[in-house]
PDBQT receptor file of N, H, CA, C and O in Angstrom, charges set to zero:
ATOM      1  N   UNK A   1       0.845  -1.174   0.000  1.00  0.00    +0.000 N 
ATOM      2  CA  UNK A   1       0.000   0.000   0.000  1.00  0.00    +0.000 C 
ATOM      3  C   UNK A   1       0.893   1.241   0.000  1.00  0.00    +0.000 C 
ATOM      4  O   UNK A   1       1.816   1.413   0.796  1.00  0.00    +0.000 OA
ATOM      5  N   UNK A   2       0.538   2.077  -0.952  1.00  0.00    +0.000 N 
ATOM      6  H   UNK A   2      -0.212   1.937  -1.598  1.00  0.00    +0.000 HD
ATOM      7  CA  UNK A   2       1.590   3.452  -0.711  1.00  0.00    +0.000 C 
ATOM      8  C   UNK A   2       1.149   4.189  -0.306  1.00  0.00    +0.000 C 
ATOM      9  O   UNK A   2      -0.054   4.437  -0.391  1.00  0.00    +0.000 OA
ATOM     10  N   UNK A   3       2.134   4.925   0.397  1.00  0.00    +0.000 N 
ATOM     11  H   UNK A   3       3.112   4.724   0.465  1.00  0.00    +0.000 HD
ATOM     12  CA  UNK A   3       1.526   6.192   1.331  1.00  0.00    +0.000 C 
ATOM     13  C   UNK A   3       1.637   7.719   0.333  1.00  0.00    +0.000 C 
ATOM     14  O   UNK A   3       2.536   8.160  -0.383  1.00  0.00    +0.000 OA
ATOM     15  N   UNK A   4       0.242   8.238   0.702  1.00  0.00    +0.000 N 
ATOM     16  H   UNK A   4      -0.488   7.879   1.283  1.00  0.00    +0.000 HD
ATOM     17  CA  UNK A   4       0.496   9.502  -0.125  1.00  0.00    +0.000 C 
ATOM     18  C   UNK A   4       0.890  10.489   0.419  1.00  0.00    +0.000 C 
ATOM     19  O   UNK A   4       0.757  10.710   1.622  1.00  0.00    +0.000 OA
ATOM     20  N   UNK A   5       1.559  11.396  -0.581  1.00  0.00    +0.000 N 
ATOM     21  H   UNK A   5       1.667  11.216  -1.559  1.00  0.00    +0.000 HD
ATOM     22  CA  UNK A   5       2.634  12.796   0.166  1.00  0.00    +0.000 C 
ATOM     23  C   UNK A   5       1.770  13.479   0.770  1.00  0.00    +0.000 C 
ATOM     24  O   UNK A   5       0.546  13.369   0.833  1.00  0.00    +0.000 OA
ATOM     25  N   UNK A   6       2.896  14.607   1.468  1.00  0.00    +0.000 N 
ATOM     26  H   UNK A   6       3.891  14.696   1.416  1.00  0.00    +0.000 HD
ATOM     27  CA  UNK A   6       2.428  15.648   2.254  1.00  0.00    +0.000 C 
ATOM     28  C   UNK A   6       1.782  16.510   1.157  1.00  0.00    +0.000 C 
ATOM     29  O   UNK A   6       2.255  16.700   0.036  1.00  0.00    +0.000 OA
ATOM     30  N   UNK A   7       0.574  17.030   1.669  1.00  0.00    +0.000 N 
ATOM     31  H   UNK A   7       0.189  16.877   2.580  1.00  0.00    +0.000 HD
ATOM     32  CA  UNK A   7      -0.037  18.191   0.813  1.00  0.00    +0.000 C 
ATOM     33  C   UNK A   7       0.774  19.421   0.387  1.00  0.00    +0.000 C 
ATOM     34  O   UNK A   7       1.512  20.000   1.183  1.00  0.00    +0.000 OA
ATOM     35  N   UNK A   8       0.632  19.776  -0.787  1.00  0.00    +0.000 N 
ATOM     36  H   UNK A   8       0.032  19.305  -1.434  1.00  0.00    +0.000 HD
ATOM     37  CA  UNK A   8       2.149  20.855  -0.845  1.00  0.00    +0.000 C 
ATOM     38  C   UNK A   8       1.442  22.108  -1.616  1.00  0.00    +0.000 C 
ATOM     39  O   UNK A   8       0.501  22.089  -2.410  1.00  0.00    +0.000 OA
ATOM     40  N   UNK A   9       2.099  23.048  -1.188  1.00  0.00    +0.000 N 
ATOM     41  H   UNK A   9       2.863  23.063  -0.543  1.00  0.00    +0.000 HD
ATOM     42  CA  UNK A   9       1.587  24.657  -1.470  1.00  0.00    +0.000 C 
ATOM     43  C   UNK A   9       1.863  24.779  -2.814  1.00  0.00    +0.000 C 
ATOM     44  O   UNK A   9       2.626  23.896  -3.204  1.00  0.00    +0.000 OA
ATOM     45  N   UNK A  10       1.454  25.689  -3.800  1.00  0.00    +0.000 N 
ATOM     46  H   UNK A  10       0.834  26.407  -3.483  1.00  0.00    +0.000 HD
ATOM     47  CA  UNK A  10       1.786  26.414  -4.749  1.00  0.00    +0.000 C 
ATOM     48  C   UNK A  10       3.298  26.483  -4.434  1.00  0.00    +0.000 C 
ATOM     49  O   UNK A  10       3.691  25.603  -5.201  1.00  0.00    +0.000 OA
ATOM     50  N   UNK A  11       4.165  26.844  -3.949  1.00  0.00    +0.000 N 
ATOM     51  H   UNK A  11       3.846  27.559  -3.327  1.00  0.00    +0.000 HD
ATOM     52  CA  UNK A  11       5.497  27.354  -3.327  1.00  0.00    +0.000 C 
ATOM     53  C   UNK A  11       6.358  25.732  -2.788  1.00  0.00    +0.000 C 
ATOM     54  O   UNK A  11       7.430  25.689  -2.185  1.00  0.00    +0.000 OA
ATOM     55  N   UNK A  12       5.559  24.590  -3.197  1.00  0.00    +0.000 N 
ATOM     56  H   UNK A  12       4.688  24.625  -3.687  1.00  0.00    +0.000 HD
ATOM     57  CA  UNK A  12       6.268  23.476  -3.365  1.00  0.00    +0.000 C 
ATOM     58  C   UNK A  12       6.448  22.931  -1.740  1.00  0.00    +0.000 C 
ATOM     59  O   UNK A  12       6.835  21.776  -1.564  1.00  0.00    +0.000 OA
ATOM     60  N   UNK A  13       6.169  23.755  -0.648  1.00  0.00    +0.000 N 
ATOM     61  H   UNK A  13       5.854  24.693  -0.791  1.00  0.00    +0.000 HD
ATOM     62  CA  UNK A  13       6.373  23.649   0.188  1.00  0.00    +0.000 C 
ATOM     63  C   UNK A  13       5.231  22.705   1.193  1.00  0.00    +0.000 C 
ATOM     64  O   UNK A  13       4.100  23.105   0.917  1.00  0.00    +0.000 OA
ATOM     65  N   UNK A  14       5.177  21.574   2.276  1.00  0.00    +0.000 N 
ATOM     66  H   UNK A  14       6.096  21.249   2.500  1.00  0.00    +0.000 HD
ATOM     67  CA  UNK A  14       4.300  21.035   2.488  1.00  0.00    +0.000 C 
ATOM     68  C   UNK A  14       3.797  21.911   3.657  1.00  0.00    +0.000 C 
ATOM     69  O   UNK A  14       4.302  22.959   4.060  1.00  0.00    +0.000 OA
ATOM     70  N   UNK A  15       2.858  21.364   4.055  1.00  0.00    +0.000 N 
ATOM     71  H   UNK A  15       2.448  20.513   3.729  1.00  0.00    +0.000 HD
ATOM     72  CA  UNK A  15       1.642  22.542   5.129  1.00  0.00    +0.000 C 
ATOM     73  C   UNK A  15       2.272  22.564   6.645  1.00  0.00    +0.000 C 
ATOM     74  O   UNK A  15       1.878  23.466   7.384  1.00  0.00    +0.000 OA
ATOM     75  N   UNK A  16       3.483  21.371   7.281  1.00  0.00    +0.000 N 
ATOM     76  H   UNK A  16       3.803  20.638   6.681  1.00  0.00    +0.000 HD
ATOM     77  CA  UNK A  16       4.340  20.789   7.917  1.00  0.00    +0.000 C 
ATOM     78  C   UNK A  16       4.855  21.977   8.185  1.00  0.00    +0.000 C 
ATOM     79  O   UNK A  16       4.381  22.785   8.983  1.00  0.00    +0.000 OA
ATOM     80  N   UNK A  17       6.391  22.193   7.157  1.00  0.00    +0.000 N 
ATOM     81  H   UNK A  17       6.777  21.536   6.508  1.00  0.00    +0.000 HD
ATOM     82  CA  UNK A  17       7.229  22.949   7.024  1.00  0.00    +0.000 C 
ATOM     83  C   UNK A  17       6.417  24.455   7.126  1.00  0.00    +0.000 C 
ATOM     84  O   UNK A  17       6.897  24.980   8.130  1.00  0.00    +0.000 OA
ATOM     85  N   UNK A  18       5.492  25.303   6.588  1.00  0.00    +0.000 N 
ATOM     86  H   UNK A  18       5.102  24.877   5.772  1.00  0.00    +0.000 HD
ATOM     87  CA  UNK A  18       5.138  26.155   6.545  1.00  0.00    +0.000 C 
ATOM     88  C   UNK A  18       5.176  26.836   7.389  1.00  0.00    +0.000 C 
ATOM     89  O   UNK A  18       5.773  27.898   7.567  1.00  0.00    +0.000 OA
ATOM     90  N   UNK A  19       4.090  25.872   8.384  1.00  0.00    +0.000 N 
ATOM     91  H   UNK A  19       3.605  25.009   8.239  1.00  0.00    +0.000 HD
ATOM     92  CA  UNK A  19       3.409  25.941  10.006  1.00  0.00    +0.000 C 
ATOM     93  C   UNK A  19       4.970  26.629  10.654  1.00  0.00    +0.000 C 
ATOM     94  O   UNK A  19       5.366  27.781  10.831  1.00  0.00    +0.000 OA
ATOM     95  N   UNK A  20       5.561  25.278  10.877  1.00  0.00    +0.000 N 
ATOM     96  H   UNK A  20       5.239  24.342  10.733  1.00  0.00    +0.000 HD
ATOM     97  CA  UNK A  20       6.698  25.283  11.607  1.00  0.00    +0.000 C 
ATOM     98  C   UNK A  20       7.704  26.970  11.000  1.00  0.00    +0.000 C 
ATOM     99  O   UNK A  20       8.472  27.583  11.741  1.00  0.00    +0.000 OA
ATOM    100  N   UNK A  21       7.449  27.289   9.828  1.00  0.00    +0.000 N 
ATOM    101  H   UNK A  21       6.825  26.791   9.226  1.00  0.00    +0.000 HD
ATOM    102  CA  UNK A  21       8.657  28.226   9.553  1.00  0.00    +0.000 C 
ATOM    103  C   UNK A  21       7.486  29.568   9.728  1.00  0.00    +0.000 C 
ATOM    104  O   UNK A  21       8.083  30.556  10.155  1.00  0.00    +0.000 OA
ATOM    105  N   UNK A  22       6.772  29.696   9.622  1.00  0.00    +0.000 N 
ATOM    106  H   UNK A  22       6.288  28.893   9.275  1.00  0.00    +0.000 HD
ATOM    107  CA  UNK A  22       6.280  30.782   9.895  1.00  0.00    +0.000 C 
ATOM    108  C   UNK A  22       5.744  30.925  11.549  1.00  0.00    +0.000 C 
ATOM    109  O   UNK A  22       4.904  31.799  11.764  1.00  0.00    +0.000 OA
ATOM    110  N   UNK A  23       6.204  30.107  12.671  1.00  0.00    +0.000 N 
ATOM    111  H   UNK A  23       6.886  29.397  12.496  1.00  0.00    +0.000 HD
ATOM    112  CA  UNK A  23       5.961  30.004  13.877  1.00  0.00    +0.000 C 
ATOM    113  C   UNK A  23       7.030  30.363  14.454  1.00  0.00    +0.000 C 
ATOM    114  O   UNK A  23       7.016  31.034  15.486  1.00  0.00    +0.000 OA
ATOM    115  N   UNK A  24       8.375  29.867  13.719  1.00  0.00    +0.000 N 
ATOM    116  H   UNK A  24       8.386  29.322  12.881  1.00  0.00    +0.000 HD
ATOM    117  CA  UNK A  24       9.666  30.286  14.202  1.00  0.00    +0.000 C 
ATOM    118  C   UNK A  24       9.857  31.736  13.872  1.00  0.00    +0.000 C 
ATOM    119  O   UNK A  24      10.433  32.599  14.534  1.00  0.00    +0.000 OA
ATOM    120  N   UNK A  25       9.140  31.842  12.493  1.00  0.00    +0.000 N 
ATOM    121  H   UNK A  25       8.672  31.141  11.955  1.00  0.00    +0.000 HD
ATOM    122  CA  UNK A  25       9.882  33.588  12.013  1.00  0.00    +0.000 C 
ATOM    123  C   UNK A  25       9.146  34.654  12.703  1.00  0.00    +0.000 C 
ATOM    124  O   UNK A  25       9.504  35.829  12.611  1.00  0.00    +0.000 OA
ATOM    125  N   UNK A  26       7.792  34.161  13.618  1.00  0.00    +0.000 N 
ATOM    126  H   UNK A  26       7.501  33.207  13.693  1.00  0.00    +0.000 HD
ATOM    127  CA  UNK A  26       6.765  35.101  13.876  1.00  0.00    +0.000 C 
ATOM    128  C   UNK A  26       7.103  35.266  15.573  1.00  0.00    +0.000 C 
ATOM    129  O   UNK A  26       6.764  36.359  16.028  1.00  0.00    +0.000 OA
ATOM    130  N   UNK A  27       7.707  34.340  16.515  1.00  0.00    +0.000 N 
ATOM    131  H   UNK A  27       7.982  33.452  16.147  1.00  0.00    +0.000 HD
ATOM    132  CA  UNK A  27       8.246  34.508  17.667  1.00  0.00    +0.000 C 
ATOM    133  C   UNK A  27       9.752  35.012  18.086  1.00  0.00    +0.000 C 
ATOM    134  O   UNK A  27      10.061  35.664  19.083  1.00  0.00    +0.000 OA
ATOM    135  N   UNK A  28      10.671  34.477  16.945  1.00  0.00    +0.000 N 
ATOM    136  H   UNK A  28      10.419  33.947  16.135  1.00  0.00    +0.000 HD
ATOM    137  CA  UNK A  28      11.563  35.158  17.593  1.00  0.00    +0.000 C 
ATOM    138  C   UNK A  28      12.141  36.623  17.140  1.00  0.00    +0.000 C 
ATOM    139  O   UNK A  28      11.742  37.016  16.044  1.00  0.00    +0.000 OA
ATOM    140  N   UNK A  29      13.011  37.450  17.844  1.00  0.00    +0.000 N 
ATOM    141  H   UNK A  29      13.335  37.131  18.735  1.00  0.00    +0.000 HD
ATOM    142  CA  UNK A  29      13.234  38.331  18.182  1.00  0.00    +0.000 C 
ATOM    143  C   UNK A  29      14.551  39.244  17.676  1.00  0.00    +0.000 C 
ATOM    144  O   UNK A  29      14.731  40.250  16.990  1.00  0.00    +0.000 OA
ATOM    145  N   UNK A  30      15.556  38.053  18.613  1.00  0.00    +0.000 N 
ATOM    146  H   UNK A  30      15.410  37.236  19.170  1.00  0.00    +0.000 HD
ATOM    147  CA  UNK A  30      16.886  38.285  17.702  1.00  0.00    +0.000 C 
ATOM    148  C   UNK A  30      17.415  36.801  17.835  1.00  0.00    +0.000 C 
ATOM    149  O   UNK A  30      17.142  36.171  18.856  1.00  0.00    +0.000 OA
ATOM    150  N   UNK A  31      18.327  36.107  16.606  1.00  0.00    +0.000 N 
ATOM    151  H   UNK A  31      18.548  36.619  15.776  1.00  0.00    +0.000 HD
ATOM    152  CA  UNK A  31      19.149  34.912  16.577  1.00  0.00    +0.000 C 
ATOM    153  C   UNK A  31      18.585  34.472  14.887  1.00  0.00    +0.000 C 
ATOM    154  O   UNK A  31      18.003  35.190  14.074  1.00  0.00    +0.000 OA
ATOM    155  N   UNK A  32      18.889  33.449  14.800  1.00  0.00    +0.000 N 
ATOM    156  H   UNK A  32      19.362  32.865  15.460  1.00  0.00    +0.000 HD
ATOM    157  CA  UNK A  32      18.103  32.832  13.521  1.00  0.00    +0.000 C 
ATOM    158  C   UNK A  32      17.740  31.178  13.689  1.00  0.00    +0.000 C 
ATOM    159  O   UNK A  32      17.673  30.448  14.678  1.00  0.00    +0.000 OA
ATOM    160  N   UNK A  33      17.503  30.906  11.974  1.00  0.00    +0.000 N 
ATOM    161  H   UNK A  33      17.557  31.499  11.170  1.00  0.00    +0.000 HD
ATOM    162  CA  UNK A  33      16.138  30.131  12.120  1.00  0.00    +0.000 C 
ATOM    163  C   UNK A  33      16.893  29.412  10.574  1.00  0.00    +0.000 C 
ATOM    164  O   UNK A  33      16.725  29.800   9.418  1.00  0.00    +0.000 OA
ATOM    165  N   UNK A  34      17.845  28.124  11.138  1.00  0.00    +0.000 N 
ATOM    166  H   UNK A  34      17.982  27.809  12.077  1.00  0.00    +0.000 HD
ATOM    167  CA  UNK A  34      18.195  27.234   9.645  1.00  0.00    +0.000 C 
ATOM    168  C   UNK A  34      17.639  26.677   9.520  1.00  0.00    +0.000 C 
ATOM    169  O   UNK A  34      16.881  26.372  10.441  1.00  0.00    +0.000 OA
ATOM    170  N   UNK A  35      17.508  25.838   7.789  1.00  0.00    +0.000 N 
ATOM    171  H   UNK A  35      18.124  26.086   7.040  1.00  0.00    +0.000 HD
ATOM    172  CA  UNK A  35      16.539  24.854   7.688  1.00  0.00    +0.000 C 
ATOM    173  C   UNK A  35      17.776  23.463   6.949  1.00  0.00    +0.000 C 
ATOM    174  O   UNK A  35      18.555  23.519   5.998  1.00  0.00    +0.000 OA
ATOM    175  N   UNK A  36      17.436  22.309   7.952  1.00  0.00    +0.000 N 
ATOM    176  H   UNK A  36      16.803  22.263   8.725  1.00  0.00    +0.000 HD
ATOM    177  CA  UNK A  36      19.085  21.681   7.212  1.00  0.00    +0.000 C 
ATOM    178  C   UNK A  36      18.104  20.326   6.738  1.00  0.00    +0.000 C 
ATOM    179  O   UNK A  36      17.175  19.751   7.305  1.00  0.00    +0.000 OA
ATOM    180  N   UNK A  37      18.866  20.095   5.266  1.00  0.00    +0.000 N 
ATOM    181  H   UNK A  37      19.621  20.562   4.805  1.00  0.00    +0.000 HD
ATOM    182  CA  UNK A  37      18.305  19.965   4.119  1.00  0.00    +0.000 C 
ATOM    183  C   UNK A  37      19.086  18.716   3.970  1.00  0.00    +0.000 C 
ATOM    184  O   UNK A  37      20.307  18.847   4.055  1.00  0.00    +0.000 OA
ATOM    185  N   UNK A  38      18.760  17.897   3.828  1.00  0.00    +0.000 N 
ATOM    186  H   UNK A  38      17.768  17.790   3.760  1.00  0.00    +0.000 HD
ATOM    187  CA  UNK A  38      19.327  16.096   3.058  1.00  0.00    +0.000 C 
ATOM    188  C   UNK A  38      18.497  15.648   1.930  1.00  0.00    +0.000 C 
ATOM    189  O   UNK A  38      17.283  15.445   1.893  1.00  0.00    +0.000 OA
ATOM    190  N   UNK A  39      19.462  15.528   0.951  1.00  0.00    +0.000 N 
ATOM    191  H   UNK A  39      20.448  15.694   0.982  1.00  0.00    +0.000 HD
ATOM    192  CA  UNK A  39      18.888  14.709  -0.068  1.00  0.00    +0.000 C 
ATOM    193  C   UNK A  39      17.463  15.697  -1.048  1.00  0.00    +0.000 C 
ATOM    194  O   UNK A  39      16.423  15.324  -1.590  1.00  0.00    +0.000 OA
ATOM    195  N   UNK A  40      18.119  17.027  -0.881  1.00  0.00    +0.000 N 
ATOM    196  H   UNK A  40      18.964  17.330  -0.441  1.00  0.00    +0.000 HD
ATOM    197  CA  UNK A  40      17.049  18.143  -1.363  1.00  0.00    +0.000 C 
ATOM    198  C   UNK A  40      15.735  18.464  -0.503  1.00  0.00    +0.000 C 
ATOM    199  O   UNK A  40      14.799  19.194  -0.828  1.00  0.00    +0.000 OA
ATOM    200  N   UNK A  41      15.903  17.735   0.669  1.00  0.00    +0.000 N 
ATOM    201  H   UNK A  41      16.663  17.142   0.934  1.00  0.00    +0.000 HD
ATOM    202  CA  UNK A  41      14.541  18.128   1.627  1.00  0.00    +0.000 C 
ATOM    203  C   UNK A  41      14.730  18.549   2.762  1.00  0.00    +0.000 C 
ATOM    204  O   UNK A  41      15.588  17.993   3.449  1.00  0.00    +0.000 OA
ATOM    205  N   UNK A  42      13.947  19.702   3.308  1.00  0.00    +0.000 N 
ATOM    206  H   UNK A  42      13.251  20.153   2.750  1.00  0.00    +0.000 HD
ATOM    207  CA  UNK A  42      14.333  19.911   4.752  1.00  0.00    +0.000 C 
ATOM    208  C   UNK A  42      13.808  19.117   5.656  1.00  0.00    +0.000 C 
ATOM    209  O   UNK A  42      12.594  18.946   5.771  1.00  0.00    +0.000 OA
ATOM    210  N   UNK A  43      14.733  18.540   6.409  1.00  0.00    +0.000 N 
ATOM    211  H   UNK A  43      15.719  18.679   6.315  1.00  0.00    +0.000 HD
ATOM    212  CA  UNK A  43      14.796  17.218   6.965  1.00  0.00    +0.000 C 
ATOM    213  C   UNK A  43      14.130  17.969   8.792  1.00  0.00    +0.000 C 
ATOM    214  O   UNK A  43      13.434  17.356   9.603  1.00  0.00    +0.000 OA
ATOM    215  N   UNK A  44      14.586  19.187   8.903  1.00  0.00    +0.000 N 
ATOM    216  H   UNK A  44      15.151  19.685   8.245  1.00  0.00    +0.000 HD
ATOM    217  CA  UNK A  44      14.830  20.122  10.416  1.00  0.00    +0.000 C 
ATOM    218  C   UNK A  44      15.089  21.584  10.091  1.00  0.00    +0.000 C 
ATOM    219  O   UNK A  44      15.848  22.128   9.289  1.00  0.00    +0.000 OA
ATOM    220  N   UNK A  45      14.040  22.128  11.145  1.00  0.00    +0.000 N 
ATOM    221  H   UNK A  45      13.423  21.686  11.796  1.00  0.00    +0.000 HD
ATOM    222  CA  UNK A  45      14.441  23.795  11.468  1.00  0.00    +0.000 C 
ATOM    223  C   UNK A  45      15.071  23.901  12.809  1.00  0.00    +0.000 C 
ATOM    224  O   UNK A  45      14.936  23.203  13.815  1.00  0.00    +0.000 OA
ATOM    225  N   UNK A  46      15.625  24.709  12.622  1.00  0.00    +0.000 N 
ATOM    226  H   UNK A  46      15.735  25.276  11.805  1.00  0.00    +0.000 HD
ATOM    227  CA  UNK A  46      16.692  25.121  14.239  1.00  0.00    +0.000 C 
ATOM    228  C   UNK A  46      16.586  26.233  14.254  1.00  0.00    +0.000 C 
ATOM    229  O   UNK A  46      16.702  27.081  13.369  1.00  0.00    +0.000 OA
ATOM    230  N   UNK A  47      16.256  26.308  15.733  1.00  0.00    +0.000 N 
ATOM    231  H   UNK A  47      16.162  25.619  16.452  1.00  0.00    +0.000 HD
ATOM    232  CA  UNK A  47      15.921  27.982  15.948  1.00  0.00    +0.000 C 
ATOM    233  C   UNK A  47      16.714  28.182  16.990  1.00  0.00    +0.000 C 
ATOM    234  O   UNK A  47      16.967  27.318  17.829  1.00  0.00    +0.000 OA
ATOM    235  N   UNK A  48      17.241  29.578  16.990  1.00  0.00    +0.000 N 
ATOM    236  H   UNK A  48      17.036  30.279  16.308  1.00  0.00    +0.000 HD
ATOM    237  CA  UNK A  48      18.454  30.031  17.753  1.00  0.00    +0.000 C 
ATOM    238  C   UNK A  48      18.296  31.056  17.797  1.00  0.00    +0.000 C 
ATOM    239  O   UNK A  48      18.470  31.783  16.818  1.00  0.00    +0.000 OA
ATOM    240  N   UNK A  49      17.827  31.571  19.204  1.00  0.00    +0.000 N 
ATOM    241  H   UNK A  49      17.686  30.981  19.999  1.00  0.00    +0.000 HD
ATOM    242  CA  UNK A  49      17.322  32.475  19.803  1.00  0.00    +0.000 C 
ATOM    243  C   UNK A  49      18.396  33.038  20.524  1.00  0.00    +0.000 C 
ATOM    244  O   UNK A  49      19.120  32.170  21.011  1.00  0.00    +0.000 OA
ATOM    245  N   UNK A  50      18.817  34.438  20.804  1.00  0.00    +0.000 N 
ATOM    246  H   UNK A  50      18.229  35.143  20.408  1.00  0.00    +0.000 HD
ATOM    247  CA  UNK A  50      19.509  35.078  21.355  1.00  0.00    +0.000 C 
ATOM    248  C   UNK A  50      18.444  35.977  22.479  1.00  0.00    +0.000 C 
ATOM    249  O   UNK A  50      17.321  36.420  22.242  1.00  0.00    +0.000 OA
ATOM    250  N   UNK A  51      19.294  36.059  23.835  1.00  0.00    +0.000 N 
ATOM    251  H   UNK A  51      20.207  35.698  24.027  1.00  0.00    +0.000 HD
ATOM    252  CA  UNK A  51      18.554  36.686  25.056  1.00  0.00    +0.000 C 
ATOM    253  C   UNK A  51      19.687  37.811  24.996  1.00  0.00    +0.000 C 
ATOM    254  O   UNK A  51      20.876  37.515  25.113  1.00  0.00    +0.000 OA
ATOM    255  N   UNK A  52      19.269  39.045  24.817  1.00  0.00    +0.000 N 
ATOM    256  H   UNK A  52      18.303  39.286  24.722  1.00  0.00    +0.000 HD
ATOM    257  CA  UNK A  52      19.881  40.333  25.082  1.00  0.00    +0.000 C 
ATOM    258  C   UNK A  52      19.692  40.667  26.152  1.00  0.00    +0.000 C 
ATOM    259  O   UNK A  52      18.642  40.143  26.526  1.00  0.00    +0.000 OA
ATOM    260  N   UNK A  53      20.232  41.427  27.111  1.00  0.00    +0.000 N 
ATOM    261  H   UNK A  53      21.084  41.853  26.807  1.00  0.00    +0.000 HD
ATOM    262  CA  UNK A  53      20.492  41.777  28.528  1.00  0.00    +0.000 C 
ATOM    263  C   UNK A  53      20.040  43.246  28.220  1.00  0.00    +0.000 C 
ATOM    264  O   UNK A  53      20.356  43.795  27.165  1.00  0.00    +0.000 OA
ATOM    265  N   UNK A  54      19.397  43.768  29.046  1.00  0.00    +0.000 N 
ATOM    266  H   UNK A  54      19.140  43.321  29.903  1.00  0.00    +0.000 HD
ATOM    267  CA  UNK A  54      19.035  45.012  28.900  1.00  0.00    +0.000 C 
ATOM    268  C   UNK A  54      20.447  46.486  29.921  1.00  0.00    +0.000 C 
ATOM    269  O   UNK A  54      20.609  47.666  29.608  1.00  0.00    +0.000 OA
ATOM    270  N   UNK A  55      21.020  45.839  30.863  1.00  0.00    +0.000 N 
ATOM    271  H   UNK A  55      20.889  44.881  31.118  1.00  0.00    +0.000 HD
ATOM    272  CA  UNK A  55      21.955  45.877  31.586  1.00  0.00    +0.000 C 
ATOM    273  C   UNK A  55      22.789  44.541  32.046  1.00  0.00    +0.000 C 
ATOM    274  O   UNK A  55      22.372  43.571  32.678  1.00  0.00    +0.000 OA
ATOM    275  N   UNK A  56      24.066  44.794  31.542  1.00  0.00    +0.000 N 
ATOM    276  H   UNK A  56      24.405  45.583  31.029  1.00  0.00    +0.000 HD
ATOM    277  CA  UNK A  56      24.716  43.883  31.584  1.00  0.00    +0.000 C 
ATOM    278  C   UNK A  56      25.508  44.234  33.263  1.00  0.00    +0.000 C 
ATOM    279  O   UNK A  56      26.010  45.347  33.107  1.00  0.00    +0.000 OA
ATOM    280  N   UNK A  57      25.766  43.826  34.529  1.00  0.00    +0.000 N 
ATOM    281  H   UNK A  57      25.358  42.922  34.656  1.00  0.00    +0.000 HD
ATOM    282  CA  UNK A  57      25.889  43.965  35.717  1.00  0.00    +0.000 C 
ATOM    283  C   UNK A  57      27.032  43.395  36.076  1.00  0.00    +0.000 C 
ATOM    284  O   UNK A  57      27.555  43.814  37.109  1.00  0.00    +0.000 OA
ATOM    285  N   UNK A  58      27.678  42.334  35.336  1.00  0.00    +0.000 N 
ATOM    286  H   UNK A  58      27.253  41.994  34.497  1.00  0.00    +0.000 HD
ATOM    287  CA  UNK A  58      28.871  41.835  35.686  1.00  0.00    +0.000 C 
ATOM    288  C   UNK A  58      30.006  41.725  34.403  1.00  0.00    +0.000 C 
ATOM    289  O   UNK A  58      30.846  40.850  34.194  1.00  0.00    +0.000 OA
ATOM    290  N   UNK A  59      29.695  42.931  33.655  1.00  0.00    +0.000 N 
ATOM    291  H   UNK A  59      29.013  43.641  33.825  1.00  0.00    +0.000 HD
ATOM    292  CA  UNK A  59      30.288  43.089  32.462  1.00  0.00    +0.000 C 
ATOM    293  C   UNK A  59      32.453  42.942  32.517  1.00  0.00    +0.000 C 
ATOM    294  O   UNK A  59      33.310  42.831  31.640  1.00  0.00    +0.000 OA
ATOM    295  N   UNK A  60      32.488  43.047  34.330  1.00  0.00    +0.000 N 
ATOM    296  H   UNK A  60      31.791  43.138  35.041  1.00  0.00    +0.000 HD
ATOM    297  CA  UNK A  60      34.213  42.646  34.257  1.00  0.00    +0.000 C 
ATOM    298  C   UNK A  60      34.129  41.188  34.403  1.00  0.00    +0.000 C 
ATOM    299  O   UNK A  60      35.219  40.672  34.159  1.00  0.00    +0.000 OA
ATOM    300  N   UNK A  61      33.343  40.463  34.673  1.00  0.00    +0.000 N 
ATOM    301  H   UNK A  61      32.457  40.883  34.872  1.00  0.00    +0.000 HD
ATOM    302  CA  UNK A  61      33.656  39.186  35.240  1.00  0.00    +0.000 C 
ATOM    303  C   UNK A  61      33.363  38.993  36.886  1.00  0.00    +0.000 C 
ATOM    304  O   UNK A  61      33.389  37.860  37.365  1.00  0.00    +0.000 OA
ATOM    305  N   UNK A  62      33.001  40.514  37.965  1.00  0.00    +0.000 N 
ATOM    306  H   UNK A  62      32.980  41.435  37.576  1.00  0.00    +0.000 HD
ATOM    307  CA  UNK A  62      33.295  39.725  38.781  1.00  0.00    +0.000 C 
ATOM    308  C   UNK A  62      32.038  39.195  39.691  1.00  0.00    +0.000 C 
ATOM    309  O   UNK A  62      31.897  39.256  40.913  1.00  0.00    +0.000 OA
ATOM    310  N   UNK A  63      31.362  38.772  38.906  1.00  0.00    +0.000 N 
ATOM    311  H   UNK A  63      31.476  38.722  37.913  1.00  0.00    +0.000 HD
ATOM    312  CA  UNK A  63      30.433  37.665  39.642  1.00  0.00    +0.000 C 
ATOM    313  C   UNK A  63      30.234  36.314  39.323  1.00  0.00    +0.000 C 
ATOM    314  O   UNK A  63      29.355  35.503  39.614  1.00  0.00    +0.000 OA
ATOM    315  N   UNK A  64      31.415  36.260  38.554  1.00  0.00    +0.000 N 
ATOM    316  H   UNK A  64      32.129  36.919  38.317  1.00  0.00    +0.000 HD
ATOM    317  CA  UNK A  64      31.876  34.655  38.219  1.00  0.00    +0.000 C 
ATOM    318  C   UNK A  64      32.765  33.907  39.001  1.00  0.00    +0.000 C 
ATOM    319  O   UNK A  64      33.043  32.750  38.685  1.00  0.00    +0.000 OA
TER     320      UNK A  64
């Protein structure tokens, strides 16, 4: 029995990937957002979020 594909956009893209990339691009802030690709497909998104300090308080080191 074969299994049928993911439903796919005009933009080739399935409804999966979409979700997921427009959830990552719509929350974060500052960092980024790869999409790593095997065999021509994105296999994973990675999101890499950066936390900015609004005051940095131990900017010599000494509360380490």
């Amino acid at each position: 029995m074969a299994v049928a594909p993911a439903p796919r956009h005009r933009n080739g893209w399935g409804d999966e990937l979409e979700l997921v990339l427009r959830e990552a691009l719509r929350t974060i802030k500052f960092g980024s957002v790869t999409l790593i690709i095997q065999d021509g497909k994105v296999i994973q998104v990675d999101k890499n979020e950066k936390v900015r300090l609004r005051k940095p308080e131990f900017i010599d080191g000494g509360g380490i």
